[in-house]
C-alpha positions as CSV (number, residue, x, y, z in Angstrom):
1,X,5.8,5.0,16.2
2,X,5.0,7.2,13.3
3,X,1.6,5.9,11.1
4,X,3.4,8.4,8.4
5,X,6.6,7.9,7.1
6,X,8.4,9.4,4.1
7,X,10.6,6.7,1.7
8,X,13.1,7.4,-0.8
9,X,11.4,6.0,-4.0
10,X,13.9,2.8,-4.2
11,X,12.7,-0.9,-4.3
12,X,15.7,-1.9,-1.7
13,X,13.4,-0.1,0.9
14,X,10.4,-2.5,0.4
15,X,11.5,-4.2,3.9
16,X,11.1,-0.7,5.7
17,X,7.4,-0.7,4.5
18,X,6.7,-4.0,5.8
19,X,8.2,-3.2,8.7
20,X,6.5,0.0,9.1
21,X,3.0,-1.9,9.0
22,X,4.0,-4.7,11.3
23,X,4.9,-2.1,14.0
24,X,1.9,0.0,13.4
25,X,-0.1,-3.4,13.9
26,X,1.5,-4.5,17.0
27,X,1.6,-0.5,18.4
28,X,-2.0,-0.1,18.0
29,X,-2.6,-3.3,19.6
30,X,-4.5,-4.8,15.8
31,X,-2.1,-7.5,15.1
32,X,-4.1,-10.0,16.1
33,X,-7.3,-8.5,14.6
34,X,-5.9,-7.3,10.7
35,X,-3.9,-10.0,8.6
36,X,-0.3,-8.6,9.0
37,X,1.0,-10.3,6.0
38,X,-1.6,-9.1,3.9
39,X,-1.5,-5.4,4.8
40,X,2.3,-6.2,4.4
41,X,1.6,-7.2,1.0
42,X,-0.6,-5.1,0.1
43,X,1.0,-2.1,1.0
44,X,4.7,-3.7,-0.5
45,X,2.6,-3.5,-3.9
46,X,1.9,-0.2,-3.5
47,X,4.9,0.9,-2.8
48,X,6.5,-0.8,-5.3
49,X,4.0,-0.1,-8.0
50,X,4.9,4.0,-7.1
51,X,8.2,3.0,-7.5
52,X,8.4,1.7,-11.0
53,X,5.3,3.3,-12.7
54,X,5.0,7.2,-10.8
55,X,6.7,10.5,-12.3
56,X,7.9,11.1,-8.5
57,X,11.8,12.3,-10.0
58,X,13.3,11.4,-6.9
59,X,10.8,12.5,-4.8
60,X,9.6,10.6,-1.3
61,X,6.9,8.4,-1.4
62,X,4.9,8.4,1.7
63,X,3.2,5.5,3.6
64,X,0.6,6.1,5.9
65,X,-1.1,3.2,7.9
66,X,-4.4,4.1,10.0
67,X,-6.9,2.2,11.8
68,X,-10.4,3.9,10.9
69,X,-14.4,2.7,10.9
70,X,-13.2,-1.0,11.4
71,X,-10.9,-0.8,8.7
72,X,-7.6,-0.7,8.3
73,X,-6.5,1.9,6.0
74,X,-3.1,1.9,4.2
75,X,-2.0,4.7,1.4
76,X,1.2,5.1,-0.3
77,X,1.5,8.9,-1.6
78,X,3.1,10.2,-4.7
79,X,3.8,13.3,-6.2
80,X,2.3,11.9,-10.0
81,X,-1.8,12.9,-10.7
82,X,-2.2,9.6,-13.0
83,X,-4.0,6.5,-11.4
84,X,-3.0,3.1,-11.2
85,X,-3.7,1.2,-14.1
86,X,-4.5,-2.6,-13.7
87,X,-3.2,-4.7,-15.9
88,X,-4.1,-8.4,-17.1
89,X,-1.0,-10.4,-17.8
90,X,-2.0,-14.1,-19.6
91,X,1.3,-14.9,-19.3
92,X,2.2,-17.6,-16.8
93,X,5.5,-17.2,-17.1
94,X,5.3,-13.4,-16.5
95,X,7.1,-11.8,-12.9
96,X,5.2,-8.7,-13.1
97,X,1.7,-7.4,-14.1
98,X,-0.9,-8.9,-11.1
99,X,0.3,-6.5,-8.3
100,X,-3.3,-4.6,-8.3
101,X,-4.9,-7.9,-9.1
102,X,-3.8,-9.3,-5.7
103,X,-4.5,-5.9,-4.3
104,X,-8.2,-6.1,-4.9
105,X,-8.3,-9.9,-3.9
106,X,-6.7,-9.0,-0.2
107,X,-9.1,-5.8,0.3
108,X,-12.5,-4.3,0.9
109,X,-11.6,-1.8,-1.8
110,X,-9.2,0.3,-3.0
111,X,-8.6,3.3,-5.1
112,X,-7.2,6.4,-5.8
113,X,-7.9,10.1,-4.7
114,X,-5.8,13.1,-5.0
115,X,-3.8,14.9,-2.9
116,X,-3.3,18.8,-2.1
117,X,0.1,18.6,-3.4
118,X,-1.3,17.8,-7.2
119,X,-0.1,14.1,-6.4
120,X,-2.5,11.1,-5.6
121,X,-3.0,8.4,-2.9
122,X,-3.2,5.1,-3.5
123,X,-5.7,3.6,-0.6
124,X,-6.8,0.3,0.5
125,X,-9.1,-1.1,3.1
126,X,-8.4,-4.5,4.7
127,X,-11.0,-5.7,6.7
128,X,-10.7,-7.7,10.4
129,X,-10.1,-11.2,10.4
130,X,-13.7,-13.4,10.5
131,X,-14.1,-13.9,14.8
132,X,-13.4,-17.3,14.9
């Protein structure tokens, strides 16, 4: 099980990324500790949002899942400097616009740092489940 892997920048590969943080969950033994459909989620958004909105020209967009200071940590890599901009959409009708709005909602935090490469990472940390 790889916690990095490289994805061509296309929405049809949104499945991959889900699947890539289900396995990393189960691998590492955290499935039962981490909400797997949120990190699913979460990092689906991601993905998608460096999809549509990053100058990435074709480029891979990477996907990294890690377990770190009772976190779990999931970034999705571009090659574009410029952060994620949240938007508000009023619109109830509207099928896009709330993807970093549920972001924030699912996780501890989240943000964006650059990378060596002149690109950016997109993080988030999802806390453990409450012990019941």
């Amino acid at each position: 099980m790889q916690p990095t892997v490289a994805y061509p920048p296309r929405e049809d590969v949104a499945g991959l990324v889900r699947q890539h943080v289900a396995f990393f969950l189960m691998w590492r033994g955290l499935h039962r500790r981490f909400p797997t459909q949120d990190a699913q989620l979460v990092a689906t958004e991601l993905f998608t949002n460096a999809v549509r909105h990053a100058r990435h020209h074709g480029r891979p967009i990477t996907v990294a899942v890690e377990h770190r200071e009772g976190v779990l940590r999931v970034e999705v890599h571009d090659p574009d400097p410029a952060p994620p901009v949240p938007r508000l959409t009023l619109d109830p009708e509207a099928t896009s616009g709330r993807g970093l709005l549920l972001v924030a909602s699912l996780t501890r935090r989240w943000g964006t740092t650059p990378t060596p490469d002149g690109g950016k990472a997109v993080f988030t940390e999802i806390p453990p489940r409450p012990n019941p």
